[in-house]
Rosetta silent file (secondary structure, phi, psi, omega in degrees, C-alpha in Angstrom):
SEQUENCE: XXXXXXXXXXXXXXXXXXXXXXXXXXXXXXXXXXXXXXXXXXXXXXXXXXXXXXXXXXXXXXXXXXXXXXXXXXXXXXXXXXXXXXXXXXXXXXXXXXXXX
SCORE:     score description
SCORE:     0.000 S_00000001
   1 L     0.000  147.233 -175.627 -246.405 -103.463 -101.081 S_00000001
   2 L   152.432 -140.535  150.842 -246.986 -106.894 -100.940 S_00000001
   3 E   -63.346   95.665 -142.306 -249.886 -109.081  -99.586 S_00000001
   4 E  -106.655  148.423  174.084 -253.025 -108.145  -98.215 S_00000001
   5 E   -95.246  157.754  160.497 -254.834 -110.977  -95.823 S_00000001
   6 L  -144.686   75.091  179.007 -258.650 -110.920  -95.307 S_00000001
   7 L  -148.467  142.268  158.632 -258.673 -113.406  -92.289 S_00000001
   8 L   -79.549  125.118  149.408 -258.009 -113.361  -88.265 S_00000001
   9 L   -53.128  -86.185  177.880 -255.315 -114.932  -87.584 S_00000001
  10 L   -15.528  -41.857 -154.657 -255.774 -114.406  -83.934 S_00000001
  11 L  -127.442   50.447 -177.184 -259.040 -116.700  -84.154 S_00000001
  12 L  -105.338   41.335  149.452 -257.976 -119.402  -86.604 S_00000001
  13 L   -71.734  -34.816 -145.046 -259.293 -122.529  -84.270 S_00000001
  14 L  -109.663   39.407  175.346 -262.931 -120.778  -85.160 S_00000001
  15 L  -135.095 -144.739 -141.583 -262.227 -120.419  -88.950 S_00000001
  16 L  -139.933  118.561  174.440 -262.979 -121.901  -92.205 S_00000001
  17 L   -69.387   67.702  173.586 -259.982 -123.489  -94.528 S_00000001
  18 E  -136.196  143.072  150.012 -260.688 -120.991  -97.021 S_00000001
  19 E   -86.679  119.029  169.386 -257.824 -117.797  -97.279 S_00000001
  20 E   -96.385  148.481  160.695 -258.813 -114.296  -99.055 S_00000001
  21 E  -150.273 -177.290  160.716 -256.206 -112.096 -100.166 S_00000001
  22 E  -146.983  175.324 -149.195 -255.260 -109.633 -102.686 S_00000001
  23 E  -105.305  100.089  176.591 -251.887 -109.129 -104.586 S_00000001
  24 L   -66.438  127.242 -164.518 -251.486 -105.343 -103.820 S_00000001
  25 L    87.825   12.519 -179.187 -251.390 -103.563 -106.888 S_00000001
  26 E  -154.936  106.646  167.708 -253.000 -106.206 -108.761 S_00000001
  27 L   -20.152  108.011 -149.134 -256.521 -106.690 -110.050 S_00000001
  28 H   -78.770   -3.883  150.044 -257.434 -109.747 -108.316 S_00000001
  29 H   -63.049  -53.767  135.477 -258.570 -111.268 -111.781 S_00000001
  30 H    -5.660  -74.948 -148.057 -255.161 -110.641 -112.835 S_00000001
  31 H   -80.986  -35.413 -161.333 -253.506 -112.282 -110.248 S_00000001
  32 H   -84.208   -5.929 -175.265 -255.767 -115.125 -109.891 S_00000001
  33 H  -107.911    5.416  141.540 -255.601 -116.367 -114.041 S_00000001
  34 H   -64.225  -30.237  173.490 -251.759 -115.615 -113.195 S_00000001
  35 H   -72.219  -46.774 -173.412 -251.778 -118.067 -110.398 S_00000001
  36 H   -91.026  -51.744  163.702 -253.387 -120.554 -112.851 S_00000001
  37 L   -74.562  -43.411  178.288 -251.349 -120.090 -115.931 S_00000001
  38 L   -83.189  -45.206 -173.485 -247.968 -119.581 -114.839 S_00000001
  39 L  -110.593   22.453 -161.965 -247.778 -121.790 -111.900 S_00000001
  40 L    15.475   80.987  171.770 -251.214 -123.998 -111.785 S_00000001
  41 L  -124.078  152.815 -173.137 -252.152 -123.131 -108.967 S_00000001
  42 L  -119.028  133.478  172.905 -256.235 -123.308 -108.698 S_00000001
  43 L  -127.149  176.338  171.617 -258.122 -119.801 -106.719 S_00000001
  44 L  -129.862  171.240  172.036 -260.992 -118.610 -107.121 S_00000001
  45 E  -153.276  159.674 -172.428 -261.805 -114.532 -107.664 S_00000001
  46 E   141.256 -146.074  172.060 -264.543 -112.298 -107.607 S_00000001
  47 L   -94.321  -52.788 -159.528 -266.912 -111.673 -105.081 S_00000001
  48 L    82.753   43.553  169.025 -267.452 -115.239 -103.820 S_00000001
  49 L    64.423   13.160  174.281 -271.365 -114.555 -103.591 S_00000001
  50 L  -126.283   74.379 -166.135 -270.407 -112.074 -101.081 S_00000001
  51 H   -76.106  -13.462 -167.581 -270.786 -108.902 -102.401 S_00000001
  52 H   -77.289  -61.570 -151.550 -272.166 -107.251  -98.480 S_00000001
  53 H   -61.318  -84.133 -174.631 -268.595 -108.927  -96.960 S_00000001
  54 H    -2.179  -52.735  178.218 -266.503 -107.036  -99.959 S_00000001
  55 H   -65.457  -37.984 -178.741 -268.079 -103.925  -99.371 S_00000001
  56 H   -95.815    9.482  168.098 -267.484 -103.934  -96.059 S_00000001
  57 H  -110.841    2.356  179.918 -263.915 -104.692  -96.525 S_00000001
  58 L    63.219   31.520 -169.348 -263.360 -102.498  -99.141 S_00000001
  59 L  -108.131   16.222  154.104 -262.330 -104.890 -101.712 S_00000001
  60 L   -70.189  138.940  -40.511 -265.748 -104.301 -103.732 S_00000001
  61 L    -1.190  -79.177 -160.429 -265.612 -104.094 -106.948 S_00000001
  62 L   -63.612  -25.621  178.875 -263.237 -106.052 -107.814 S_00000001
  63 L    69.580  179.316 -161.768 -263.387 -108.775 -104.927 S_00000001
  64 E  -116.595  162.812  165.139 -260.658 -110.723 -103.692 S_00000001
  65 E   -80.476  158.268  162.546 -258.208 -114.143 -104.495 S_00000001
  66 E  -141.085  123.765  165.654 -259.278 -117.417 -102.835 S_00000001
  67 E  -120.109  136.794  148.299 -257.918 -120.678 -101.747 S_00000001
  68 E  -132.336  177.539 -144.188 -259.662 -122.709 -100.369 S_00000001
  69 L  -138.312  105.900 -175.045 -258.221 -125.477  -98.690 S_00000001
  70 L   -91.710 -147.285 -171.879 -259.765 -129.140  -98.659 S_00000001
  71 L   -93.210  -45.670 -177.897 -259.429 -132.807  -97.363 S_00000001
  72 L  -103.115   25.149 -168.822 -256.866 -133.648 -100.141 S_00000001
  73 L  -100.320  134.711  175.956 -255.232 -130.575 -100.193 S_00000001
  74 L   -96.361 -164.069  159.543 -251.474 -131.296  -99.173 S_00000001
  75 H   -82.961  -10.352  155.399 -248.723 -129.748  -97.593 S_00000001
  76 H   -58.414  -37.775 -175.728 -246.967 -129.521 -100.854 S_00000001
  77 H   -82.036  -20.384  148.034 -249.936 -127.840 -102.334 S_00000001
  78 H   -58.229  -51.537 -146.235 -249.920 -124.953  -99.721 S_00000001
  79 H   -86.345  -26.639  144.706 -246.588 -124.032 -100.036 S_00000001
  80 H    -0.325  -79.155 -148.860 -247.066 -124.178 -103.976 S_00000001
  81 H   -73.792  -45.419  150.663 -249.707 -121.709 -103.618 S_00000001
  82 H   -62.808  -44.447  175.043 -247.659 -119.322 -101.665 S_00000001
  83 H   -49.729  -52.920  173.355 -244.783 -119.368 -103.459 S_00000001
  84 H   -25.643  -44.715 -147.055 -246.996 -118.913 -106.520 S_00000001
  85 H  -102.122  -15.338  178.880 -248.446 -115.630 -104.385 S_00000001
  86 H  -105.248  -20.518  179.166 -244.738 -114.080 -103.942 S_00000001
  87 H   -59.910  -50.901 -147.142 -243.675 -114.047 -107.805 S_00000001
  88 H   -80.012  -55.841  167.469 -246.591 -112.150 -109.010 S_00000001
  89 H   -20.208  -43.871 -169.845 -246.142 -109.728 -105.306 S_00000001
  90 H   -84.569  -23.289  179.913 -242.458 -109.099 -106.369 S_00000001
  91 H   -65.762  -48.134 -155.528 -243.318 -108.207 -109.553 S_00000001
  92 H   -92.010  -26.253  139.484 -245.695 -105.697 -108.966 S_00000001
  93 H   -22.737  -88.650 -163.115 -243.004 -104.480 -106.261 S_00000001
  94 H   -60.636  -34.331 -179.354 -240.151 -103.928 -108.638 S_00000001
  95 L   -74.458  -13.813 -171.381 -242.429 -101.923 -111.168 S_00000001
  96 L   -78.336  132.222  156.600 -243.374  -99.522 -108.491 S_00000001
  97 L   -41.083  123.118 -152.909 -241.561  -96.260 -108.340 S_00000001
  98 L   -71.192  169.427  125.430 -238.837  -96.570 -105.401 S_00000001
  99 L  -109.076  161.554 -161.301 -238.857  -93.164 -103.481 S_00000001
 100 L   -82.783  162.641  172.007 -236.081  -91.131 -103.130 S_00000001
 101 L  -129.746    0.000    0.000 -234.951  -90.222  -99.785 S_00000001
């Protein structure tokens, strides 16, 4: 439980500033008007007009969180947006039934 990425890593000279993810265990509408009301942090969610890429990542329906990440965006305002991305993660953590071992 935790985070899910939808990016290479491996190949981020060749990439885009924009980060997909999803909250596991949380409707990425959910997480993203959580993101905005409790900590103002601004995502976007959905498809992103890319309803093919979803599908093939298997996050169709529902689509994915987004940051994207601009010219004024600082280094305060990443680590914002992660922290923001581990409350609602931890959350959804501690409600899940532990198993026993």
């Amino acid at each position: 439980m935790g985070v899910t990425t939808y990016c290479a890593i491996e190949a981020i000279d060749n990439r885009t500033p924009v980060v997909s993810f999803n909250i596991d265990g949380m409707d990425p509408a959910e997480a993203g008007d959580r993101l905005d009301v409790d900590f103002d942090v601004a995502c976007r969610t959905g498809l992103h007009c890319a309803p093919l890429v979803h599908a093939s990542l298997g996050t169709a329906p529902a689509g994915s969180v987004r940051f994207s990440i601009g010219a004024f965006t600082t280094r305060a305002d990443v680590e914002a947006g992660a922290a923001a991305v581990r409350a609602p993660a931890a959350e959804v953590r501690e409600r899940r039934p532990r198993r026993s071992q």
